[in-house]
C-alpha positions in Angstrom: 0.0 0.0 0.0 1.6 3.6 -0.9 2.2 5.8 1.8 0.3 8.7 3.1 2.4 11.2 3.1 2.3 13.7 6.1 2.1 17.5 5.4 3.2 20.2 8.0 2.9 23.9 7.7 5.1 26.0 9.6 3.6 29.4 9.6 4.3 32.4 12.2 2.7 35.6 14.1 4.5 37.5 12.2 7.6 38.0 9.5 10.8 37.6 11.5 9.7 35.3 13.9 11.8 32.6 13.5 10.3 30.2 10.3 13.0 28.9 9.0 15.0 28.3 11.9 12.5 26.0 13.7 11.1 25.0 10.1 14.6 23.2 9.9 14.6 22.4 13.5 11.5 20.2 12.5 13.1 18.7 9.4 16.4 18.0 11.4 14.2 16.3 14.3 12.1 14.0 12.0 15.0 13.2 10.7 17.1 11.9 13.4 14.0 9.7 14.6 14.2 7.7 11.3 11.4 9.5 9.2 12.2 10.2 5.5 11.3 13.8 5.5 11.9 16.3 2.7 11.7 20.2 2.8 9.4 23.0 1.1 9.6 26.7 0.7 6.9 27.6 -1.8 7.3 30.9 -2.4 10.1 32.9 -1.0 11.1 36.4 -1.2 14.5 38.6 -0.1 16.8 36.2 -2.1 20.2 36.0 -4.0 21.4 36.2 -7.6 23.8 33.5 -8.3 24.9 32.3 -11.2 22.6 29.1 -10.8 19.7 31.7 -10.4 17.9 33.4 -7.8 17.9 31.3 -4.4 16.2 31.7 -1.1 18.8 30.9 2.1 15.6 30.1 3.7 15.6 27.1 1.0 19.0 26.2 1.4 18.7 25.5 4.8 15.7 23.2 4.5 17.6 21.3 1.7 20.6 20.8 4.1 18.5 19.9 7.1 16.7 16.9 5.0 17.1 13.5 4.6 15.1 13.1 0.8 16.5 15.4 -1.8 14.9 16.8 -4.7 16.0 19.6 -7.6 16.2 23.4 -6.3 12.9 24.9 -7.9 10.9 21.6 -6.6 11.8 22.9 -3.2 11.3 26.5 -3.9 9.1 27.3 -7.2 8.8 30.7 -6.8 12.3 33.3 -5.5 12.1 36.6 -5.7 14.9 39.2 -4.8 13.2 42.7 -3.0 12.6 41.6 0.2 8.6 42.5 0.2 5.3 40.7 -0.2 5.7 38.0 -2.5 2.5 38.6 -4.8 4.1 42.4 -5.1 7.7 40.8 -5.8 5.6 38.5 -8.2 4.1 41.6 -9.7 7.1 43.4 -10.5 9.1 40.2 -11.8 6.1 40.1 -14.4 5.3 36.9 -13.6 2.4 35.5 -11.1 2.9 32.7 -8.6 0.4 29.4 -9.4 -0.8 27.6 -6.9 -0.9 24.3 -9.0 2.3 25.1 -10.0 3.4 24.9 -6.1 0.9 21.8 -5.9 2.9 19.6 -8.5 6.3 20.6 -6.7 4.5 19.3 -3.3 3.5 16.0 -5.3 7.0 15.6 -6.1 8.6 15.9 -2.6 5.8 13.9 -1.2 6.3 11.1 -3.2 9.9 11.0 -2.0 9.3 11.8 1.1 7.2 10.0 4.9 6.7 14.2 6.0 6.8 17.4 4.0 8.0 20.2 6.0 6.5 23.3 4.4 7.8 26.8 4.7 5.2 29.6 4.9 6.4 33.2 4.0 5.1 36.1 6.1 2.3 35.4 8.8 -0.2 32.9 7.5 -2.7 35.3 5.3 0.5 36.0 3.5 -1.2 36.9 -0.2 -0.2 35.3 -3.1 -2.2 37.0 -5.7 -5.9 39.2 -5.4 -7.7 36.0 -4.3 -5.1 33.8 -3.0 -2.8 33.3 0.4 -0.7 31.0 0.8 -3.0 29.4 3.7 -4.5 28.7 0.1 -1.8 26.5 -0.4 -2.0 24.8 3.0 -5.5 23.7 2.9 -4.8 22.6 -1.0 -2.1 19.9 0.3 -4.3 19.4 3.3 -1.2 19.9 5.8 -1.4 20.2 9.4 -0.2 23.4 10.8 2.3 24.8 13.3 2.5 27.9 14.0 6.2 29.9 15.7 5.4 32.6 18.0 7.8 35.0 18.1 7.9 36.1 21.4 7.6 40.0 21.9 4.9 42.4 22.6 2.2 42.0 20.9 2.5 38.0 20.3 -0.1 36.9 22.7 -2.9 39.1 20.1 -0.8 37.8 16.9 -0.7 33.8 18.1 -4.6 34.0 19.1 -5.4 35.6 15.6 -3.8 33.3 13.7 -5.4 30.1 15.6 -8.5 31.4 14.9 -8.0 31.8 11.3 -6.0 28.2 11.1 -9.0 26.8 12.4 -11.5 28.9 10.8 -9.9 27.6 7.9 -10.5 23.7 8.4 -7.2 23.0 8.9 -5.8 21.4 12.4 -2.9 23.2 14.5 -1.0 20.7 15.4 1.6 22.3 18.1 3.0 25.9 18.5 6.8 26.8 19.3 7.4 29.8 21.7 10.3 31.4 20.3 12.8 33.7 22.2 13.7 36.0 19.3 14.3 39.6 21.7 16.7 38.6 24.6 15.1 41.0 27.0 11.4 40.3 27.0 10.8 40.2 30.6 7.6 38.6 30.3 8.4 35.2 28.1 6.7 33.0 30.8 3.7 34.6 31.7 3.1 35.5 27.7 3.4 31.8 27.4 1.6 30.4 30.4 -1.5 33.0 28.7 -0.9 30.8 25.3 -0.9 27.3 26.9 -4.5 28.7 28.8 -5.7 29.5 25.6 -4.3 27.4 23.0 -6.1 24.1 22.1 -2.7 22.9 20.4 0.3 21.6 23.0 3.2 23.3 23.0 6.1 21.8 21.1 8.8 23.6 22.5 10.6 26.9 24.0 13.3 28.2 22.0 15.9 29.8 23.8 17.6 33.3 22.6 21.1 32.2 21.5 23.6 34.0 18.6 24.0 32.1 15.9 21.7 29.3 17.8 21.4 26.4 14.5 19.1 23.8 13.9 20.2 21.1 15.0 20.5 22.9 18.7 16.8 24.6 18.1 15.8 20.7 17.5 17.0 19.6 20.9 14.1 21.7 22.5 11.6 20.2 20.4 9.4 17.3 21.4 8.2 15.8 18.1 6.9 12.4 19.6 3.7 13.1 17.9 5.3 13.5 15.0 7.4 10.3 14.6 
């Protein structure tokens, strides 16, 4: 019997949050329990020229952290280089971003792969065109979410949000990470103490703030049982 392939979504309260590194902290983690587990960043803006083309870091590091490996633009269709909303960097690169386009890249990785770790861009209404987000793209591949809460002022109004629009969207949150991204946010705990009140989803980890902190450290303070 084929496999069913598991899809996760990692999307955030905000831009700057801390995606990618506990994106790749989840591909790392699945990874090291045995699972064949591949990377996606759909659509990713702020990127380089090189002379292979435009490329997304963001990418990169998803490619390196996983165990299935698959052709650059399968793991990121779309790269743009201004560092703004993709669906204006789409826009101005006279092109537009196709949601079955990113759906026939997804097909590929998940036929190579046990779990697809997907890469949102932005918060999780991100637009990809007048009608379409990229939480478009999420319910398309029927993933499961989780969502990175950057934590800062604000987050606890962000995180609740975005919960409520994960699930007014059909879609299951599977776990939240708390993420330490300003050193000297005095009220970490009792901003995530308020989440785990309020949360359906468990939490799947704290990460700490540490310079140049990688993924395979961020994965240490995961607990992916669930996911394995």
């Amino acid at each position: 019997m084929a496999h069913r392939t598991r899809a996760l979504f990692v999307t955030g309260t905000d831009t700057g949050v801390g995606k990618t590194l506990i994106a790749a902290a989840l591909v790392r983690g699945l990874r090291e329990r045995g699972r064949r587990v591949a990377g996606m960043k759909p659509v990713a803006s702020g990127c380089r020229e090189t002379p292979d083309g435009i490329v997304s870091d963001d990418a990169l590091a998803l490619i390196a952290a996983a165990s299935e490996s698959a052709p650059y633009r399968i793991v990121n269709p779309y790269a743009f280089v201004p560092a703004i909303a993709p669906h204006v960097a789409a826009v101005e690169a006279g092109t537009r971003i196709d949601l079955r386009e990113l759906e026939r890249a997804y097909r590929i990785l998940a036929g190579l792969a046990e779990v697809v770790v997907i890469e949102g861009a932005g918060g999780w209404l991100t637009p990809l065109d007048a009608r379409h987000a990229l939480a478009d793209f999420a319910k398309k591949v029927k993933a499961d979410v989780i969502l990175v809460v950057g934590l800062r002022l604000g987050c606890l109004n962000h995180a609740l949000l975005t919960a409520q629009a994960i699930e007014h969207s059909g879609l299951k949150l599977a776990g939240w990470v708390a993420n330490n991204i300003e050193p000297r946010f005095e009220r970490a705990s009792d901003n995530i103490r308020a989440l785990q009140e309020r949360l359906k989803a468990p939490l799947l980890g704290i990460v700490p703030h540490l310079h140049g902190l990688t993924s395979t450290e961020a994965a240490e303070h995961l607990r992916l049982d669930n996911f394995s």
